[in-house]
Every structure is written in C-alpha cells, then in structure tokens.
C-alpha positions as CSV (number, residue, x, y, z in Angstrom):
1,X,123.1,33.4,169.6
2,X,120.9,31.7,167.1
3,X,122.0,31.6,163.1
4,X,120.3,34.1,161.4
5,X,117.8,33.3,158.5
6,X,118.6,33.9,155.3
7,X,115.4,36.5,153.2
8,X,114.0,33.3,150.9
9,X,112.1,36.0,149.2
10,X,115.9,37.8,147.9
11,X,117.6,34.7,147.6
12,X,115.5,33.6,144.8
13,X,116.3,37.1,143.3
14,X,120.0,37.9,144.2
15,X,123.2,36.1,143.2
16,X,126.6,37.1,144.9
17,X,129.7,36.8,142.5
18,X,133.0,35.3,143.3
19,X,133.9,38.8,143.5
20,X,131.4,39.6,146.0
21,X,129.4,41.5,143.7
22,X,125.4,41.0,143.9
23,X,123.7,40.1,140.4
24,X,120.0,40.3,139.8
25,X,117.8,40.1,136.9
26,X,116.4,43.4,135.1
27,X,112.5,44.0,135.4
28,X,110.3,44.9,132.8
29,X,110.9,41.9,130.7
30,X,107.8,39.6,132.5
31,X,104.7,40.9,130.0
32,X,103.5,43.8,127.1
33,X,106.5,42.6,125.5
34,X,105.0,43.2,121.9
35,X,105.1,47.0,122.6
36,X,109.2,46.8,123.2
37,X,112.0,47.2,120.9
38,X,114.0,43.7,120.4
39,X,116.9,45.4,121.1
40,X,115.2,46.7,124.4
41,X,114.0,43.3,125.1
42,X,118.1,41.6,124.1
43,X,119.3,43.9,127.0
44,X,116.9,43.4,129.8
45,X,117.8,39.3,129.2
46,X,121.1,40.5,130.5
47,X,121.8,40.2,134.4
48,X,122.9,43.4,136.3
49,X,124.6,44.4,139.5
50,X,122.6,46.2,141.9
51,X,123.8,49.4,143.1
52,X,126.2,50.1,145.8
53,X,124.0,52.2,148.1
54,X,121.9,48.6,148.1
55,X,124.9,46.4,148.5
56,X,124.5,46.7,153.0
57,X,120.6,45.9,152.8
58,X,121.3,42.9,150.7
59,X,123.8,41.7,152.6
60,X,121.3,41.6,155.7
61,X,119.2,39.8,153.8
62,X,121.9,37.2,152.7
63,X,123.8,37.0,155.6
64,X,125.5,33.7,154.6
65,X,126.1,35.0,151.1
66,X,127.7,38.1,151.2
C-alpha cells in the first residue's frame, strides 16, 4: 500500500500538540480590523483547539500527525 499524502492545504493551518491536541489560528483577525474592539482583536491573536467532533476529519488529513 502506498503512504498516504498528507492535506498541504491543513497542514499549513493545523498544529498537533504533544498531547495530541489540534491547535489552529482564530479567523476574523485578517482585515476591517479598525471596526474591532482591541480586546477582541488581543483574543483572536490567541491559538485555539478545534473541536472534537473535528478532531477524526483532521486526522485524515494529517495522517502522519495525529
């Protein structure tokens, strides 16, 4: 059986944690930034975990990752 290929397009976007955990960046921070609170804008610098009912369809798409 052939290796599989990891998704270039998610591995860009995903980071899997020691823990196993997948991180990604929050959206909303790329443009019309004048318009958001700093406080908003503070928090969506932060990375977040994606949510578990994603955790299997990342996984496919890192399959050497996760």
């Amino acid at each position: 059986m052939p290796k599989m290929k990891t998704h270039r397009g998610a591995a860009k976007r995903f980071r899997v944690t020691a823990s196993g955990k997948v991180k990604r960046a929050r959206a909303y921070k790329s443009h019309l930034l004048a318009g958001k609170a700093p406080k908003r804008k503070r928090r969506l610098r932060q990375p977040a975990l994606i949510d578990k009912t994603d955790r299997r369809r990342i996984a496919r798409l890192l399959p050497y990752q996760a």
